[in-house]
MMTF fields as JSON, N, C-alpha, C and O atoms, coordinates in Angstrom:
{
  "mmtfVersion": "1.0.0",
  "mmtfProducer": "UNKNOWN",
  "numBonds": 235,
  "numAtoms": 236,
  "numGroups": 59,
  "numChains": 1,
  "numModels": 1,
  "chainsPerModel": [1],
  "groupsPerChain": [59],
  "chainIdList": ["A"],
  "bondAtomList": [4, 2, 8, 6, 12, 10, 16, 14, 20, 18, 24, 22, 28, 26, 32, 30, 36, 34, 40, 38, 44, 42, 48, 46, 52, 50, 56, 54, 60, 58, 64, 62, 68, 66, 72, 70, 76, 74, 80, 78, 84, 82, 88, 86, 92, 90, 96, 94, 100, 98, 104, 102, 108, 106, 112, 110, 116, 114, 120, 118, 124, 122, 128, 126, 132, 130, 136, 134, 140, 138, 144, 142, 148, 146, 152, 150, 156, 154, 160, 158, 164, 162, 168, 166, 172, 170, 176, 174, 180, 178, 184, 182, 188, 186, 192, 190, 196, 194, 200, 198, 204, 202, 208, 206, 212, 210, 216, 214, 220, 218, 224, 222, 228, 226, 232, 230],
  "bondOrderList": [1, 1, 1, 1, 1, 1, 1, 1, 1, 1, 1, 1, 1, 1, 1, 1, 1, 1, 1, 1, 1, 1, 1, 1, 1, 1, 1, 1, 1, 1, 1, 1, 1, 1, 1, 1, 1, 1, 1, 1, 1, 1, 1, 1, 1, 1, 1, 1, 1, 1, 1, 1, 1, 1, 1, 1, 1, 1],
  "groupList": [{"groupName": "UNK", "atomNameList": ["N", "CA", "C", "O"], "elementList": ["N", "C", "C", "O"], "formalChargeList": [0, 0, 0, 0], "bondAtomList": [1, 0, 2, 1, 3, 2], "bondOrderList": [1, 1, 2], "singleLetterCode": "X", "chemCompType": "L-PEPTIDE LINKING"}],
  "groupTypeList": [0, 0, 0, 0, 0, 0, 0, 0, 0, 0, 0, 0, 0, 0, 0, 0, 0, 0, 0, 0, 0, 0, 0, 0, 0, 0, 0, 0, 0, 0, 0, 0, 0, 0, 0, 0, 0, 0, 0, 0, 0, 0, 0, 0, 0, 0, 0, 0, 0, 0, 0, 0, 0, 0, 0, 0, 0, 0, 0],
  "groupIdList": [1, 2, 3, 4, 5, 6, 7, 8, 9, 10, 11, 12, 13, 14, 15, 16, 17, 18, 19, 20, 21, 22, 23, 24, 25, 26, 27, 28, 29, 30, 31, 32, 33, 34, 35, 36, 37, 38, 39, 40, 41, 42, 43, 44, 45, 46, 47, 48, 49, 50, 51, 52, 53, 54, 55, 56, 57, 58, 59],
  "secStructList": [7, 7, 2, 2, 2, 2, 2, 2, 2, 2, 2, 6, 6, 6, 1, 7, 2, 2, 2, 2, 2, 2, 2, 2, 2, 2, 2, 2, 2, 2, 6, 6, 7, 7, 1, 1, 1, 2, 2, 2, 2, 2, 2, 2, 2, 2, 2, 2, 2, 2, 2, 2, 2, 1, 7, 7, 7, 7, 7],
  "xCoordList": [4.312, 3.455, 2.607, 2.199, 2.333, 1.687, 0.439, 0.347, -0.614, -1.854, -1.445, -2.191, -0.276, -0.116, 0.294, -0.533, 0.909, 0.991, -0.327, -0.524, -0.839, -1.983, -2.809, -3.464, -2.955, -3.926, -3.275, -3.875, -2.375, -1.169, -2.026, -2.847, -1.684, -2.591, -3.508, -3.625, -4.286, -6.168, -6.149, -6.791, -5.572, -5.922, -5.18, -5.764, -3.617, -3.761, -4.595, -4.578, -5.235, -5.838, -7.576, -8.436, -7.678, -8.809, -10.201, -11.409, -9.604, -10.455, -10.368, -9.642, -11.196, -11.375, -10.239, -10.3, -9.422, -8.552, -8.85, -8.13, -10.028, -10.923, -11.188, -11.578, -10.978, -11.467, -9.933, -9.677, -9.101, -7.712, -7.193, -6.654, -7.591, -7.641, -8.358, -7.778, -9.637, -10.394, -9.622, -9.598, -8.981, -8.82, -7.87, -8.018, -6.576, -5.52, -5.985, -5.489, -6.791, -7.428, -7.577, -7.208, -8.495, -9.062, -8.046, -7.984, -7.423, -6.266, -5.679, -5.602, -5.199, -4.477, -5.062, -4.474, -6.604, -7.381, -7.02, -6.687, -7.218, -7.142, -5.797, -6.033, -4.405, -3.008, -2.31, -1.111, -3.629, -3.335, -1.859, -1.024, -1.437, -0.503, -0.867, -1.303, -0.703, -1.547, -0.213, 0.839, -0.764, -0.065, -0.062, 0.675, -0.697, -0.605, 0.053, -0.538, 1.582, 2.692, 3.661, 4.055, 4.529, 5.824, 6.41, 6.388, 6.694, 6.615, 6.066, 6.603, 4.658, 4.113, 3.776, 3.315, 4.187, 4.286, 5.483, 5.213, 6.773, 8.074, 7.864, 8.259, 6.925, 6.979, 6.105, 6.253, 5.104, 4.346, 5.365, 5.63, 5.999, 6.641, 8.058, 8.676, 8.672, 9.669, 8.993, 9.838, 7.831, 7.097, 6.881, 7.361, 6.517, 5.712, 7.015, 6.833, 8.644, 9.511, 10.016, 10.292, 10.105, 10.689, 9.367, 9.633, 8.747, 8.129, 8.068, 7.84, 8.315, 8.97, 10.043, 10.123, 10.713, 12.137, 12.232, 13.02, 11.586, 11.908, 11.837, 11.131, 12.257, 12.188, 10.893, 10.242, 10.606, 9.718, 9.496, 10.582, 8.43, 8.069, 8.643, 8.626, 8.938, 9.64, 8.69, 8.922, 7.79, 6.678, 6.003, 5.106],
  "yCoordList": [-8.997, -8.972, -10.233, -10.64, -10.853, -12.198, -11.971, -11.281, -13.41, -12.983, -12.946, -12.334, -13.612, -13.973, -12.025, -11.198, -11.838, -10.262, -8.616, -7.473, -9.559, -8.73, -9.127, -8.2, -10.156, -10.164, -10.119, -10.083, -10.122, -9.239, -7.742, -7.38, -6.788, -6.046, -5.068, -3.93, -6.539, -5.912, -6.142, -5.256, -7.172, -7.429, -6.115, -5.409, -5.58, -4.385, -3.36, -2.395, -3.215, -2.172, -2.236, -1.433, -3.258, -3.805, -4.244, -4.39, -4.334, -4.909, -6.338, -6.977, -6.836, -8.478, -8.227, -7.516, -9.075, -8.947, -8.999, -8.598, -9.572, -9.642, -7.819, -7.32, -7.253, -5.671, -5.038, -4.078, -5.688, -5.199, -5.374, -4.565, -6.726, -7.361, -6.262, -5.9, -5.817, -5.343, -3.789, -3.397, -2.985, -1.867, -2.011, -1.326, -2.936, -2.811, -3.062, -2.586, -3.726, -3.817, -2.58, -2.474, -1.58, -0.449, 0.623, 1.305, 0.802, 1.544, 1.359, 2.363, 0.057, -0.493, -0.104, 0.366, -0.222, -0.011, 1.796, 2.278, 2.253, 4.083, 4.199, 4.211, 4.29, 4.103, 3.351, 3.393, 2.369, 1.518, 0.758, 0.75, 0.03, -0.379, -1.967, -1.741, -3.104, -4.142, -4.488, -5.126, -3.893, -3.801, -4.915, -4.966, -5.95, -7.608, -7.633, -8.581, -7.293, -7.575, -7.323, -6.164, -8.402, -7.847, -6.026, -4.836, -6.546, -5.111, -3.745, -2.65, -4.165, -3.239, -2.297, -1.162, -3.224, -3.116, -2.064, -1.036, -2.247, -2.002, -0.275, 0.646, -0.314, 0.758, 1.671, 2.891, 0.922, 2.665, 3.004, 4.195, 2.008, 2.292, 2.855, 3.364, 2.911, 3.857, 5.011, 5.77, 5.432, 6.609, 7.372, 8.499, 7.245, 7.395, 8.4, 9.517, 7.356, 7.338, 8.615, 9.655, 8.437, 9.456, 11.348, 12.502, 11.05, 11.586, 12.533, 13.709, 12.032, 12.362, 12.811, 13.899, 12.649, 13.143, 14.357, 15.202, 14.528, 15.89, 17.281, 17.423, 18.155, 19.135, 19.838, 19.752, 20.784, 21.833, 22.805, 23.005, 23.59, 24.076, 25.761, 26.28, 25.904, 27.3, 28.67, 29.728, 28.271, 29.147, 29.2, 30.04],
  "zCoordList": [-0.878, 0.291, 0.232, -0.856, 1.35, 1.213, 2.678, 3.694, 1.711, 2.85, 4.577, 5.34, 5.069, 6.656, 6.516, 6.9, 6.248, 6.46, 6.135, 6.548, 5.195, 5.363, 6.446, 6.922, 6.932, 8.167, 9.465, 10.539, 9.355, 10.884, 10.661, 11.504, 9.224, 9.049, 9.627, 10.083, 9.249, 9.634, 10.924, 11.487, 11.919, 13.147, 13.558, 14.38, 12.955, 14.043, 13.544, 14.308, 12.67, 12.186, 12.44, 12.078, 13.052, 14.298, 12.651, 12.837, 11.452, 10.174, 10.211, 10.972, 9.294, 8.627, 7.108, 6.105, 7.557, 6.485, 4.732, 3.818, 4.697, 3.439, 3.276, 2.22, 4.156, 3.781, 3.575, 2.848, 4.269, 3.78, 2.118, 1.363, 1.936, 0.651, -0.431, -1.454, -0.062, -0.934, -1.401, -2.568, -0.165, 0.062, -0.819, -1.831, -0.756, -1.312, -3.075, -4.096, -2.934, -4.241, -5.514, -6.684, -4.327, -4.97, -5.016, -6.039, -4.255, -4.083, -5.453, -6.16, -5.981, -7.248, -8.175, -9.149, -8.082, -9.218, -9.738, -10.82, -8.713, -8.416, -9.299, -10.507, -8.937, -9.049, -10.106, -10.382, -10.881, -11.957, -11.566, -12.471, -10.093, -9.898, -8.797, -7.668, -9.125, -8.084, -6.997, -7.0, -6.377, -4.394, -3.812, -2.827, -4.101, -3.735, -4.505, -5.022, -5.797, -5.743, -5.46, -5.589, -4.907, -4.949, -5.891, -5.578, -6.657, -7.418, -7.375, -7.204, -7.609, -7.036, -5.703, -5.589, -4.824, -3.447, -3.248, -2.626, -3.728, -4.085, -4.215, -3.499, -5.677, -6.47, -5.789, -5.719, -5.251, -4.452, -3.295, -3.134, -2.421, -1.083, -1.623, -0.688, -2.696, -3.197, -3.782, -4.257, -3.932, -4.641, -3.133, -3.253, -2.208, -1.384, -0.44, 0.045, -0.39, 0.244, -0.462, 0.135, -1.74, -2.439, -2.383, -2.72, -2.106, -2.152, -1.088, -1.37, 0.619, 1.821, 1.563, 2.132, 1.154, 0.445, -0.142, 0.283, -0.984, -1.388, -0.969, 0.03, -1.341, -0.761, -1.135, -2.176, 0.315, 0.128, -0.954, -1.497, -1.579, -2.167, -1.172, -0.056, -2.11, -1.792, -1.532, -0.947, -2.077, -1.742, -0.808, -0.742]
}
């Protein structure tokens, strides 16, 4: 993920991309995973995907 895409972002998300920056920041911090990388970027959006994926709880 690179900064021209985080501030596509914030403008649709009507923020200052410096607060997108920060968010994605803390988020990483939370998740112990840094989302300004490649990789990391990767690994939550296959967690997230997989996660939609699975099946319901039967209960």
């Amino acid at each position: 993920m690179n900064r021209i895409r985080r501030s596509g972002t914030a403008r649709e998300l009507g923020l200052h991309a410096n607060t997108v920056d920060n968010r994605l920041t803390r988020a990483g911090e939370l998740i112990g995973v840094d989302l300004t990388s490649p990789r990391g970027y990767a690994l939550v959006l296959t967690a997230l995907t997989l996660r939609e994926l699975r099946p319901p709880d039967p209960g």
